[in-house]
Biotite code that builds the C-alpha atoms (Angstrom):
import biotite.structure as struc

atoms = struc.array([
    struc.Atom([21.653, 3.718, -20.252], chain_id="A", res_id=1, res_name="UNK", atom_name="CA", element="C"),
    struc.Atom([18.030, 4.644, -19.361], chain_id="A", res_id=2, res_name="UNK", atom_name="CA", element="C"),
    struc.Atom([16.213, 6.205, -22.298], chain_id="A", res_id=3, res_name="UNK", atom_name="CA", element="C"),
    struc.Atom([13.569, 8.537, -21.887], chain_id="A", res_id=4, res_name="UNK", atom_name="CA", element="C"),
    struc.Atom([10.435, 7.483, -22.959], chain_id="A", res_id=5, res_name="UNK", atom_name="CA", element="C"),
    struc.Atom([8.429, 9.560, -21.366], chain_id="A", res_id=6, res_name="UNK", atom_name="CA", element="C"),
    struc.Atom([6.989, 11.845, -24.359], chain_id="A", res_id=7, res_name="UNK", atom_name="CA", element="C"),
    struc.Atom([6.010, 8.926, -25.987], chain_id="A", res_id=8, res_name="UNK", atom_name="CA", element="C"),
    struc.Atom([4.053, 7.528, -23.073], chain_id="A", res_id=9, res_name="UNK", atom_name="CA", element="C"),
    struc.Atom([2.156, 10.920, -23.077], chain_id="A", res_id=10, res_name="UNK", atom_name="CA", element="C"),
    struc.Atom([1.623, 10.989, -26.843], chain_id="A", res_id=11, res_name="UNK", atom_name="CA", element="C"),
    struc.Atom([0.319, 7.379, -26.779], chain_id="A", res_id=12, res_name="UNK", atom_name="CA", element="C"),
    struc.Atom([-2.042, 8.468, -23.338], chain_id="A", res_id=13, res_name="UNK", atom_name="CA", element="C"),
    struc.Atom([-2.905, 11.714, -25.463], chain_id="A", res_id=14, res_name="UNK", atom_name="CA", element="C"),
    struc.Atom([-3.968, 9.255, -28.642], chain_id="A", res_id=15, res_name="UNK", atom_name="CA", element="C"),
    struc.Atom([-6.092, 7.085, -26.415], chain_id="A", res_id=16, res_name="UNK", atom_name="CA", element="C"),
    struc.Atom([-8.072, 9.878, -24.381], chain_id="A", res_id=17, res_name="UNK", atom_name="CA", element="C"),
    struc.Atom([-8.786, 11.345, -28.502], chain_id="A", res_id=18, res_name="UNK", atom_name="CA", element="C"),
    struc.Atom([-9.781, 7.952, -30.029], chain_id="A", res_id=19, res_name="UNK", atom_name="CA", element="C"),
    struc.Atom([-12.101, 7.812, -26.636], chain_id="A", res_id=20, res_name="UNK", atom_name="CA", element="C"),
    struc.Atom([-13.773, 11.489, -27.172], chain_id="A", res_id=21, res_name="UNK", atom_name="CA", element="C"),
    struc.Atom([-14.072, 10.467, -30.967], chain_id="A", res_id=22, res_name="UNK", atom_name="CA", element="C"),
    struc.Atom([-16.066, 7.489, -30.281], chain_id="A", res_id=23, res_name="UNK", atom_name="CA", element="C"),
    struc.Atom([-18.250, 9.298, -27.665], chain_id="A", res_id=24, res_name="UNK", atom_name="CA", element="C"),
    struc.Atom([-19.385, 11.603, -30.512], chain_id="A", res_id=25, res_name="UNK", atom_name="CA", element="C"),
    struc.Atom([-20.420, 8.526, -32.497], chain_id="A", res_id=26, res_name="UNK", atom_name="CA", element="C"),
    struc.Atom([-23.914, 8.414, -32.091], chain_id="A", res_id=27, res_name="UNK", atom_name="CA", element="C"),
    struc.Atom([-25.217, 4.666, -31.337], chain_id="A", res_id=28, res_name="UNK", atom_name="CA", element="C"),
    struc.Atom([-29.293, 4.720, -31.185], chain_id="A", res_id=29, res_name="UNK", atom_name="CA", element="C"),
    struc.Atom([-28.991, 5.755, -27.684], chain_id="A", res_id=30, res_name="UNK", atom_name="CA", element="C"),
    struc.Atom([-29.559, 9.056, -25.995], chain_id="A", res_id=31, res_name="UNK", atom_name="CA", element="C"),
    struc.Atom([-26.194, 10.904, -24.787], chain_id="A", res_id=32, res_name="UNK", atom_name="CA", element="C"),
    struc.Atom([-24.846, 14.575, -24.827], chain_id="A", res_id=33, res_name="UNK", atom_name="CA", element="C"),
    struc.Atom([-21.380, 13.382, -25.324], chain_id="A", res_id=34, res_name="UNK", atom_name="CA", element="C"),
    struc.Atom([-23.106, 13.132, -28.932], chain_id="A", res_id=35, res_name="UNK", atom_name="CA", element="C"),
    struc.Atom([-23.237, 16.932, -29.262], chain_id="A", res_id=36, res_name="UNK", atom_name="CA", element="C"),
    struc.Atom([-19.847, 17.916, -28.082], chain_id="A", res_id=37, res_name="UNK", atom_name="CA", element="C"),
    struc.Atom([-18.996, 19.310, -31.953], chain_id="A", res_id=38, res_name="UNK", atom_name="CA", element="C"),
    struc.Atom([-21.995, 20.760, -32.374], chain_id="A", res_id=39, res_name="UNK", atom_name="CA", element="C"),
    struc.Atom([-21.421, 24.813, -32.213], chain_id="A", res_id=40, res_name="UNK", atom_name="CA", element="C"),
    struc.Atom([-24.103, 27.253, -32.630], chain_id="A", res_id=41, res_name="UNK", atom_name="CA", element="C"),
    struc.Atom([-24.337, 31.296, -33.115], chain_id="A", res_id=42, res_name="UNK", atom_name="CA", element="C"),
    struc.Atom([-25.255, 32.735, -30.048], chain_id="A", res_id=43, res_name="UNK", atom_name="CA", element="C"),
    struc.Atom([-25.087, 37.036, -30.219], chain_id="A", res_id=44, res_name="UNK", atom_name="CA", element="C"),
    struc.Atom([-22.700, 36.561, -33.436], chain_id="A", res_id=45, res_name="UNK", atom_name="CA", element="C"),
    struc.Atom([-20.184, 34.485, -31.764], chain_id="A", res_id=46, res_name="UNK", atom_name="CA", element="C"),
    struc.Atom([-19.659, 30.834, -32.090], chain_id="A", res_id=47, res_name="UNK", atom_name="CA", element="C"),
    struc.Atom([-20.185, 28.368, -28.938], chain_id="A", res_id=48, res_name="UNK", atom_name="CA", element="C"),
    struc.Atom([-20.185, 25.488, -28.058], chain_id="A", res_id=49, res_name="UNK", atom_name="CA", element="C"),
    struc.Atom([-23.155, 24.242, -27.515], chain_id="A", res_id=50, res_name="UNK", atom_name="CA", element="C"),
    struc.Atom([-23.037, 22.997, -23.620], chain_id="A", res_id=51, res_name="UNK", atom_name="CA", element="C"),
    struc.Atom([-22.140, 27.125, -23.560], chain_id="A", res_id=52, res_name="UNK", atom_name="CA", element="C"),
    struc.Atom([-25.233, 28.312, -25.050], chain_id="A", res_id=53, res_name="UNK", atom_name="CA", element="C"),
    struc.Atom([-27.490, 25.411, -22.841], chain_id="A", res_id=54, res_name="UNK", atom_name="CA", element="C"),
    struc.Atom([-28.145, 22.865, -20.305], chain_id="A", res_id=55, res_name="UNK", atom_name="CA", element="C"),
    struc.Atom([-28.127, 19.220, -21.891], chain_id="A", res_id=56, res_name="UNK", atom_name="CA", element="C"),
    struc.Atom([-29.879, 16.420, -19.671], chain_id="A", res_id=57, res_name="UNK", atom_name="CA", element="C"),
    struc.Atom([-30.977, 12.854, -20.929], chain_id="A", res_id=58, res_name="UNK", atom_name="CA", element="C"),
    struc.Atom([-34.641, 12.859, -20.973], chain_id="A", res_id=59, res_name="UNK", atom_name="CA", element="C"),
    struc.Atom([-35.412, 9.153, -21.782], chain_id="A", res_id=60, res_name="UNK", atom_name="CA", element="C"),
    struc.Atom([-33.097, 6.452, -23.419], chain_id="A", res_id=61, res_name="UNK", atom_name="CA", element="C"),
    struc.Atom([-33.627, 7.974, -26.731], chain_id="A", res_id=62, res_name="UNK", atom_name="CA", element="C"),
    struc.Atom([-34.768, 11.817, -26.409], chain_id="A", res_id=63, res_name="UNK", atom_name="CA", element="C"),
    struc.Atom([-32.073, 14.387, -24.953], chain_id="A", res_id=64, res_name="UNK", atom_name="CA", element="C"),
    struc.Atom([-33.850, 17.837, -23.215], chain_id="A", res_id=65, res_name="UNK", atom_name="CA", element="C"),
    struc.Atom([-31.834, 20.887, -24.660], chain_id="A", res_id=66, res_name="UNK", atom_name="CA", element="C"),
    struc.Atom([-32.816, 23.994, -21.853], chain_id="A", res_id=67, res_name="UNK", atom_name="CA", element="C"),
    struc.Atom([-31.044, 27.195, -23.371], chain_id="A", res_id=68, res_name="UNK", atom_name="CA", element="C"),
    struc.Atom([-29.642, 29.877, -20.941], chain_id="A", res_id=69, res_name="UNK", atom_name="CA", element="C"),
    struc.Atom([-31.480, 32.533, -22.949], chain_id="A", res_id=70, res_name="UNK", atom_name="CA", element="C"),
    struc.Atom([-34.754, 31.490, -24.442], chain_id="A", res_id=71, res_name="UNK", atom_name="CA", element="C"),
    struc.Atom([-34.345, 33.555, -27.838], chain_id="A", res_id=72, res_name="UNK", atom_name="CA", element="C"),
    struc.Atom([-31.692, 31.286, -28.687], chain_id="A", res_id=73, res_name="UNK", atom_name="CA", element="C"),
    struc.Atom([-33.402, 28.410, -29.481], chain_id="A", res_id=74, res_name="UNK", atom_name="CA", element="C"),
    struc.Atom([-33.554, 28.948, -33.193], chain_id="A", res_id=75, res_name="UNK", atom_name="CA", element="C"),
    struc.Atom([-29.818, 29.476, -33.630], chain_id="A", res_id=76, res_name="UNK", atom_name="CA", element="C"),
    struc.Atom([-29.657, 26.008, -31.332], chain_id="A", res_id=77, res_name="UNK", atom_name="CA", element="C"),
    struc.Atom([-32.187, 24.217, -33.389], chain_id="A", res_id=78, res_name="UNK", atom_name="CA", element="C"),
    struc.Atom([-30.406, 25.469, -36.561], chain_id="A", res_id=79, res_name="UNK", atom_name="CA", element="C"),
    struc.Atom([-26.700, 24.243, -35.020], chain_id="A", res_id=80, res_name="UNK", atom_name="CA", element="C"),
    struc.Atom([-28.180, 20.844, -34.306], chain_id="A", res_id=81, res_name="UNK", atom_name="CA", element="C"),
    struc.Atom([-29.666, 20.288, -37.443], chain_id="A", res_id=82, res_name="UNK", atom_name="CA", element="C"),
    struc.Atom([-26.604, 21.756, -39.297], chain_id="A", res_id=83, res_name="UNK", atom_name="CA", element="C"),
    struc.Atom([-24.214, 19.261, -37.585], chain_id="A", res_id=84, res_name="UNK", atom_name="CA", element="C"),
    struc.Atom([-25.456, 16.393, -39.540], chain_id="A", res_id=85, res_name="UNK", atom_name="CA", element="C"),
    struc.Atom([-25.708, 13.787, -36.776], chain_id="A", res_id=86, res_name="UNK", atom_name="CA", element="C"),
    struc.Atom([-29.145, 12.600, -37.922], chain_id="A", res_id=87, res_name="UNK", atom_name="CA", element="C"),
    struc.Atom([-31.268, 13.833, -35.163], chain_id="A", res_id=88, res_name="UNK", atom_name="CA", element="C"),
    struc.Atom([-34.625, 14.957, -35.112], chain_id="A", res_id=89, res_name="UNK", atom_name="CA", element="C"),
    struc.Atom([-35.034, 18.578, -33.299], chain_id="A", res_id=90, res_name="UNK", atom_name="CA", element="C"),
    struc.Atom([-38.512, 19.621, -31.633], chain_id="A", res_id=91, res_name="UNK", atom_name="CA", element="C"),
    struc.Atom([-39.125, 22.803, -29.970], chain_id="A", res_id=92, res_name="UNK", atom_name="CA", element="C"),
    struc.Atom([-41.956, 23.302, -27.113], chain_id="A", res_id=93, res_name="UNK", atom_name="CA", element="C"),
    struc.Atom([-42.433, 25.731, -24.434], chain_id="A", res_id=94, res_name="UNK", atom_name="CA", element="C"),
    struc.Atom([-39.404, 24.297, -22.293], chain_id="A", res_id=95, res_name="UNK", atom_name="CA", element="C"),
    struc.Atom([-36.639, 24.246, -25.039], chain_id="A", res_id=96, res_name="UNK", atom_name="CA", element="C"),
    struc.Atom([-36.024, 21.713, -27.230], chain_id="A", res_id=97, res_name="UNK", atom_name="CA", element="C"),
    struc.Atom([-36.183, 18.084, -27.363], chain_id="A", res_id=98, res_name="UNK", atom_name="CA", element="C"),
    struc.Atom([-33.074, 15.723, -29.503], chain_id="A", res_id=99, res_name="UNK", atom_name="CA", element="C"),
    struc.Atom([-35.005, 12.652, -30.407], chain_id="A", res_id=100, res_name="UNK", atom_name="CA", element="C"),
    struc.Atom([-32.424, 9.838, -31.648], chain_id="A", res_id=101, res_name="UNK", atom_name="CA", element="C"),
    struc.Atom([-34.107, 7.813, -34.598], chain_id="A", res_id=102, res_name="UNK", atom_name="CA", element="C"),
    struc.Atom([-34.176, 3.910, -34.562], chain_id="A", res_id=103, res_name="UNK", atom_name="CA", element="C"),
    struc.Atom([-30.637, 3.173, -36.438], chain_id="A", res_id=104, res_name="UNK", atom_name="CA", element="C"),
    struc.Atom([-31.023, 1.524, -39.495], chain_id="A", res_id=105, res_name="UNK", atom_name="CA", element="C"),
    struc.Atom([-29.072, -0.833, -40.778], chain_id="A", res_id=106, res_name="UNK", atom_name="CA", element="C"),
    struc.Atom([-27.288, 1.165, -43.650], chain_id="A", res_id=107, res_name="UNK", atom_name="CA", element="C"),
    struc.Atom([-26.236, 3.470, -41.037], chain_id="A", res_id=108, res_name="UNK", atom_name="CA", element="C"),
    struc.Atom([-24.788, 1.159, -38.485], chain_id="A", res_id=109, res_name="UNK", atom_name="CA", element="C"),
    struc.Atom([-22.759, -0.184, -41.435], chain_id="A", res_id=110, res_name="UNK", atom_name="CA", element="C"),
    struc.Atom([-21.340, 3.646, -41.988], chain_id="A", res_id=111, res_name="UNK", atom_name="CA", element="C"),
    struc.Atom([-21.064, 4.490, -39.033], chain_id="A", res_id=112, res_name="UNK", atom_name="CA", element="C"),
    struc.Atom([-19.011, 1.079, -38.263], chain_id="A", res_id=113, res_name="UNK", atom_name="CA", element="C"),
    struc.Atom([-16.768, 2.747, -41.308], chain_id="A", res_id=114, res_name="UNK", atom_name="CA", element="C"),
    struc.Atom([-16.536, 6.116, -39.118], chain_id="A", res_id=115, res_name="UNK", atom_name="CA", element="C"),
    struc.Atom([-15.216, 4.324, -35.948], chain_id="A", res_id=116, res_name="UNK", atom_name="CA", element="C"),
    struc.Atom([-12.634, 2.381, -38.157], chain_id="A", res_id=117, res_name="UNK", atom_name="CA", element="C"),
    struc.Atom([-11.279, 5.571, -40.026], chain_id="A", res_id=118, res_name="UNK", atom_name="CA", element="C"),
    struc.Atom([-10.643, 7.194, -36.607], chain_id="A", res_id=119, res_name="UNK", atom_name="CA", element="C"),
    struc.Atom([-9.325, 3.961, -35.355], chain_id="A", res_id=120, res_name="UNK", atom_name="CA", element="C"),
    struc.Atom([-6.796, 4.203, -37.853], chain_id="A", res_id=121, res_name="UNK", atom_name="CA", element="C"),
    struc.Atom([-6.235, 7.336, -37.813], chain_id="A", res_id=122, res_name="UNK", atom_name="CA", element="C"),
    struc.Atom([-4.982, 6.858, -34.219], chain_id="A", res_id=123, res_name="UNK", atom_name="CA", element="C"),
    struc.Atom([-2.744, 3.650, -34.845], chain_id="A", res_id=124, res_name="UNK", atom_name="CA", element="C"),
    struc.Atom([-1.071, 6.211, -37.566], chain_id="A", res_id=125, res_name="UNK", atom_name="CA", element="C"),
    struc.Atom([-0.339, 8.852, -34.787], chain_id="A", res_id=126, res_name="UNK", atom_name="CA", element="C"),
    struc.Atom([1.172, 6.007, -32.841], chain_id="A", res_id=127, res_name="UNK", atom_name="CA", element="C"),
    struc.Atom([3.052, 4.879, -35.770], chain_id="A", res_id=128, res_name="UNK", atom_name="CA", element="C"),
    struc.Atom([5.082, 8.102, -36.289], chain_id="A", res_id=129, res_name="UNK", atom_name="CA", element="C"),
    struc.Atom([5.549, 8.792, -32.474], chain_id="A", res_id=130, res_name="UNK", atom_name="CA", element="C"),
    struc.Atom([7.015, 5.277, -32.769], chain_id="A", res_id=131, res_name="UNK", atom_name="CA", element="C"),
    struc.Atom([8.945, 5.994, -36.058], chain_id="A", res_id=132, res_name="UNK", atom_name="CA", element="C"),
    struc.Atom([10.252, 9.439, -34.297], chain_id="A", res_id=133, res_name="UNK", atom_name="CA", element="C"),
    struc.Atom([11.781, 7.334, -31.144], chain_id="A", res_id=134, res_name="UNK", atom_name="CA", element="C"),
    struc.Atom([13.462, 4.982, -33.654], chain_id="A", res_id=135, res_name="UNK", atom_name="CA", element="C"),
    struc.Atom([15.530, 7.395, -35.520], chain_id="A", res_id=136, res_name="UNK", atom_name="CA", element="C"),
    struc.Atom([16.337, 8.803, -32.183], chain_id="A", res_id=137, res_name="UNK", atom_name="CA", element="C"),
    struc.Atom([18.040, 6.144, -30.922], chain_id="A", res_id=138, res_name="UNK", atom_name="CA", element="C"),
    struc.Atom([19.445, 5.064, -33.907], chain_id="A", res_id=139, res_name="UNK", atom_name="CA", element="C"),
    struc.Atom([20.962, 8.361, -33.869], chain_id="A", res_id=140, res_name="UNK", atom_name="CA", element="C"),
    struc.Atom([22.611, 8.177, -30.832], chain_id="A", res_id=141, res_name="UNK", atom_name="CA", element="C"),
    struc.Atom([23.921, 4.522, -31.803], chain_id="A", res_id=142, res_name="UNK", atom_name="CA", element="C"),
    struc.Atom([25.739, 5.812, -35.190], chain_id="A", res_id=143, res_name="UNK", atom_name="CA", element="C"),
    struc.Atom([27.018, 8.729, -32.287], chain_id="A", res_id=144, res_name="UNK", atom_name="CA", element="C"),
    struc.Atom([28.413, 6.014, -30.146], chain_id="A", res_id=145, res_name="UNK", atom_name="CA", element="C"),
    struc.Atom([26.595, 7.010, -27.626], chain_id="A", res_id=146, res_name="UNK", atom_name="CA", element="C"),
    struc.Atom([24.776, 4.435, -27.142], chain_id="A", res_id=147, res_name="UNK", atom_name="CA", element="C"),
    struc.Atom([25.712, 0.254, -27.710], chain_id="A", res_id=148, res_name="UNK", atom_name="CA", element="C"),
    struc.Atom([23.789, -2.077, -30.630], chain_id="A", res_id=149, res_name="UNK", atom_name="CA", element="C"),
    struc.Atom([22.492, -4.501, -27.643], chain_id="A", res_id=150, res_name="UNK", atom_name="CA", element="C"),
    struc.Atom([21.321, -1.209, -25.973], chain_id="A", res_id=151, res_name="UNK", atom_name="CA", element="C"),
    struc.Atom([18.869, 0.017, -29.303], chain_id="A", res_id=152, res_name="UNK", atom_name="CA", element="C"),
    struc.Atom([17.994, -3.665, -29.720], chain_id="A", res_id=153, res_name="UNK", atom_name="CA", element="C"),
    struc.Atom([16.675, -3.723, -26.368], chain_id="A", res_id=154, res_name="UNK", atom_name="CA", element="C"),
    struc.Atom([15.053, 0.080, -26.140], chain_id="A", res_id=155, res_name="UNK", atom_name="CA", element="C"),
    struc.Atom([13.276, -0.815, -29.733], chain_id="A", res_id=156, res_name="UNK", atom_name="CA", element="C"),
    struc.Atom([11.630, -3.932, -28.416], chain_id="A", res_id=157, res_name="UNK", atom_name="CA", element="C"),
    struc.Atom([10.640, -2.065, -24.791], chain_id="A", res_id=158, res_name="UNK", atom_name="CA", element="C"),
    struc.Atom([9.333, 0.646, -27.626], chain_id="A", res_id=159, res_name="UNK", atom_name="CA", element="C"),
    struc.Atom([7.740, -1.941, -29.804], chain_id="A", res_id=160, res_name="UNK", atom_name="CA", element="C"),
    struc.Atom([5.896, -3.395, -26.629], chain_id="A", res_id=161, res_name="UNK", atom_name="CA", element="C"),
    struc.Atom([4.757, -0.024, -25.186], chain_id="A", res_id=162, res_name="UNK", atom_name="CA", element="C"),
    struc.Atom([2.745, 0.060, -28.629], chain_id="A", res_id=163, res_name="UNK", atom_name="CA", element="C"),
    struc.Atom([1.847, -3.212, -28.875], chain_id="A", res_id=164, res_name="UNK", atom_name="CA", element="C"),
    struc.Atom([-0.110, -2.492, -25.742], chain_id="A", res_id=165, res_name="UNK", atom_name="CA", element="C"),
    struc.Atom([-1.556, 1.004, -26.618], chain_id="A", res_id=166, res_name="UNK", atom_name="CA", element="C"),
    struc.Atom([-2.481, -0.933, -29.990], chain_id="A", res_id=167, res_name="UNK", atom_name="CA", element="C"),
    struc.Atom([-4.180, -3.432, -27.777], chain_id="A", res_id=168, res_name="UNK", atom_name="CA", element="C"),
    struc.Atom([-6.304, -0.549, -25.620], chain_id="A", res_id=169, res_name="UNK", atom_name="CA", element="C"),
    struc.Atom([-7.532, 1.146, -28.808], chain_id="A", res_id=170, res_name="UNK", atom_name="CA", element="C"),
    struc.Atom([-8.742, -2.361, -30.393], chain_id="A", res_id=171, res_name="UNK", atom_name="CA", element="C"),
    struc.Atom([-10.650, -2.542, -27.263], chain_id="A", res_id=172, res_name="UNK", atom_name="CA", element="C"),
    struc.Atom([-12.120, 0.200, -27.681], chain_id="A", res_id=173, res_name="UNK", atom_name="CA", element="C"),
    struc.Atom([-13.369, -0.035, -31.262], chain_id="A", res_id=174, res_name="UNK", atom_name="CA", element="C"),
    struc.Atom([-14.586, -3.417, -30.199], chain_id="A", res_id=175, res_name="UNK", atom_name="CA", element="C"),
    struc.Atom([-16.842, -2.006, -27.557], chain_id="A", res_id=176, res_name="UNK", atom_name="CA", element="C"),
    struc.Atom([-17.950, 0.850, -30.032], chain_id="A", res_id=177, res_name="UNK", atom_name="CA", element="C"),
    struc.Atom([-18.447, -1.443, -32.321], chain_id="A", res_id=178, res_name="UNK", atom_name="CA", element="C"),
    struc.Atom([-21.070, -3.686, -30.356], chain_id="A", res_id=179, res_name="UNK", atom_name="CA", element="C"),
    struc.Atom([-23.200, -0.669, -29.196], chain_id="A", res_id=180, res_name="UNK", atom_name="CA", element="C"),
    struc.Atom([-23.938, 0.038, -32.616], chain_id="A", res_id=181, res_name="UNK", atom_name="CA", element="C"),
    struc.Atom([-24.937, -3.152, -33.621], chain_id="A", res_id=182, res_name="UNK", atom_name="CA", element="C"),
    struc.Atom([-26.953, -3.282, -30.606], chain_id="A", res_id=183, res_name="UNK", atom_name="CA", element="C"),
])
């Protein structure tokens, strides 16, 4: 008997792609816009996003060029940036504005190592209860008859091994984090 594990192949894919956005938003001495994906900001009473509001280009390897869509919201911009806590420094000039990323020190690579851990974990406990979820399931079906003791043996280790290698893509991943912000 075939068990489907398709839902939790999506879940784990779904955990990944968030663990990947999450890290992207971790901000590592160098210049990206990935780095102000949360940031919202009050444009005509309503709340944005901010890529909705402006234009976001990487000026230099640590300076980000914010061009709004209307120039009289460049206060409510500045004010979103500087509200999102991210530890940027904000100028505004004729053009728009300027996101200058200060040297990381070393205080702050430490926390923000501590950051990229928490969501790391956070993800292998999402995996965990997908996992947990597929276990009862089958043993469900076992104490139904539906289904032999060899068979959940083998479908729990074929589970077990799907999340052993999910497990294995989202160490990567904090491992690469990881060495950009020590860089």
């Amino acid at each position: 008997m075939a068990y489907n594990f398709i839902p939790f192949k999506q879940e784990t894919k779904n955990t990944e792609e968030w663990l990947k956005k999450e890290f992207a938003t971790i901000r590592t001495g160098r210049a990206t816009p990935a780095i102000l994906d949360g940031v919202w900001v009050e444009v005509y009473g309503e709340g944005v996003p901010i890529n909705q509001a402006a234009g976001i280009s990487v000026e230099d390897a640590r300076c980000l060029r914010i061009t709004p869509w209307d120039i009289s919201q460049i206060k409510s911009i500045e004010k979103g940036i500087i509200n999102s806590d991210l530890g940027l420094s904000v100028t505004v000039d004729d053009k728009g504005l300027r996101v200058i990323f200060p040297e990381l020190t070393s205080d702050r690579r430490i926390a923000l190592i501590k950051i990229a851990k928490q969501k790391l974990e956070d993800a292998r406990i999402a995996l965990r209860g997908e996992r947990e979820k597929i276990i009862k399931d089958i043993e469900n079906k076992e104490k139904s008859g539906s289904m032999s003791e060899d068979e959940k043996f083998r479908l729990k280790a074929e589970l077990q091994k799907m999340l052993d290698d999910s497990n294995r893509f989202l160490d990567e991943a904090f491992s690469k984090k990881e060495k950009e912000i020590k860089k």
